[in-house]
N, C-alpha and C positions, 0 to 999 in steps of 0.2 A: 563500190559505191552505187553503179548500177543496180544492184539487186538491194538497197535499203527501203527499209518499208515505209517510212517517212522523213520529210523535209529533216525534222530535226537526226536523221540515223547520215541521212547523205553531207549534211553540215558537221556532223562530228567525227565521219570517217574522213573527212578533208582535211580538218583540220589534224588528225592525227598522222593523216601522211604530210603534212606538209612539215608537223613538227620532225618526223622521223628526217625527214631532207635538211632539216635547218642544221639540225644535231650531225647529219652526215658532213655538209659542209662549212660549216665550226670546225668539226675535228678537220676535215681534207684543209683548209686555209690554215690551220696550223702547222700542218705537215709541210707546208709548202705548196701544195697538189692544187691544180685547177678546180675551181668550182664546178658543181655537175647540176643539171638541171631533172627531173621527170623526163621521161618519155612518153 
């Protein structure tokens, strides 16, 4: 996201990690498994 070249590249690489996290834990609360946060 640092190296985006505009506001709208830095807003939509956020939002596409944050979907990848959502989706990771969805699936991990299913399994059982602890929620995990970013680092």
């Amino acid at each position: 996201m640092r190296h985006a070249r505009n506001d709208f590249s830095r807003w939509d690489a956020a939002q596409s990690l944050l979907a990848t996290y959502i989706k990771l834990n969805v699936a991990r609360h299913q399994q059982g498994q602890p929620l995990s946060l970013p680092v």
